[in-house]
N, C-alpha and C positions, 0 to 999 in steps of 0.2 A: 504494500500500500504506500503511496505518494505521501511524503508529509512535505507540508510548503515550509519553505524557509526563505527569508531574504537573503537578495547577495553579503551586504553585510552579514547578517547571519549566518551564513554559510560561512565563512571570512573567518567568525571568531570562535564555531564549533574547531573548522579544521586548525587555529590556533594553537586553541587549549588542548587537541589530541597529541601535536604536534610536540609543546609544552610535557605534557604526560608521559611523554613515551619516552622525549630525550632528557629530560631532567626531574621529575618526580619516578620515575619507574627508577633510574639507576641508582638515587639517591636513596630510595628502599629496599632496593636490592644489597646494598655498603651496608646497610644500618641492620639488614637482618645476619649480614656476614659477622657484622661487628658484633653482636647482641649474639650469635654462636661461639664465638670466642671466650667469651662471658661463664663456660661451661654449661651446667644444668640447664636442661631449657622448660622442667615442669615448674620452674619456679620462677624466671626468668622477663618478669613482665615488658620489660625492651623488647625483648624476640616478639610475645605475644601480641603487641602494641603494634611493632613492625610489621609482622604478620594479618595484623586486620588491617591495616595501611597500606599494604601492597594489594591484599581483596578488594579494598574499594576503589582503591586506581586501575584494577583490570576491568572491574565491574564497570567504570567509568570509562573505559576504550573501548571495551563491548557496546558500548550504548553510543558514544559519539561513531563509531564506524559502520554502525547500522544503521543510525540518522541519517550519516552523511551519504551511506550509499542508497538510500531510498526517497534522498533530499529529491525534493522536485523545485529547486533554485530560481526563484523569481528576480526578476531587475523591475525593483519599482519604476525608475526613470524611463522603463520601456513599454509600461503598459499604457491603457489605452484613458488619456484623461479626458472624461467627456462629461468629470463632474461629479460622479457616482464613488461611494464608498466602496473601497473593495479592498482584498489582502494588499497590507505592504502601506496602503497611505497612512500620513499623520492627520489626527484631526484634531480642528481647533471644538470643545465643548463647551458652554453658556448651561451651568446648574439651574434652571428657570426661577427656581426656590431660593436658593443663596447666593445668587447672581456672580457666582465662584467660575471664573476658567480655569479648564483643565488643558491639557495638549497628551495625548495620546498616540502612538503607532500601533496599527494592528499586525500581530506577528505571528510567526509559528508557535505553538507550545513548547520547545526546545530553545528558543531565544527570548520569551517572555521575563519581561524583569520590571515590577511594577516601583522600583527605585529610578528605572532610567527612564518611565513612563510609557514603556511597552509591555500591550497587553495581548493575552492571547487570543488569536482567531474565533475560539472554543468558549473563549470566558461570554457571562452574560453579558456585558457592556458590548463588546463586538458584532455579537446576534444580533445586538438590535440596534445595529449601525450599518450594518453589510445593507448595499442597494442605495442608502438614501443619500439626497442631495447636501446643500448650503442651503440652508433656513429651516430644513424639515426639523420635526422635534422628534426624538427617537424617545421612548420609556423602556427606562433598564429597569429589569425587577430585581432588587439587593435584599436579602436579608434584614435588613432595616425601613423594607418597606419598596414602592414603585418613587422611584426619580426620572424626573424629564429634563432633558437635557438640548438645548436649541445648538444643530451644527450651524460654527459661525464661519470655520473655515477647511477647507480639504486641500492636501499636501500632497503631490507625488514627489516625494525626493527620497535618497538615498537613506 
């Protein structure tokens, strides 16, 4: 199955695999050699500690390598801008209620990070974003109730 990712995002998976393989894999590899030296290894909590540390960095190459090879790689800058919400744009959002702007990218679920104000394709905000224009009001249903939200701007950029 296709999971969308943007170019950027594709960009900073193969990164961080990049990252993991040549400098965190060998650097746990050293520290479990070293933590064997150590002798005893039933008592040994450095080896043990190293050893769930190198699990979760395979576990984490297992998962960016299959991302990456089933990424179906969008170029925002090359889609098609006629106006319309779709994967990959940034939106400008107007809170109707708390007259709060938000700025949002709609992303893959693998490059979502709601610190850098990317959210995912799959989350509720996105649902009811995908299709509409500039000026339509979209209603998110949150947990804290239904919010309406007036699009004030749409972004095709990188």
């Amino acid at each position: 199955m296709a999971v969308p990712v943007t170019l950027r995002g594709a960009e900073e998976l193969k990164n961080e695999l990049k990252r993991l393989k040549s400098v965190a894999r060998p650097e746990v590899v050293a520290a479990i050699a070293e933590a064997r030296a150590h002798g005893d290894l039933k008592e040994n909590a450095e080896y043990h500690a190293a050893k769930e540390q190198q699990s979760f960095i395979e576990g984490r190459i297992n998962q960016l390598e299959g991302v990456l090879a089933n990424a179906q790689i969008i170029d925002v800058s090359s889609l098609s801008q006629d106006g319309r919400i779709v994967f990959g744009v940034t939106v400008v959002l107007l809170n109707i209620d708390t007259e709060e702007e938000v700025t949002y990218q709609l992303v893959g679920d693998y490059e979502a990070d709601i610190k850098l104000n990317r959210v995912s394709i799959s989350s509720p905000i996105a649902r009811a974003l995908i299709g509409k224009e500039i000026d339509d009001i979209a209603t998110v249903r949150a947990p804290s109730g239904a919010i309406d939200y007036e699009i004030v701007a749409i972004r095709y950029e990188v």
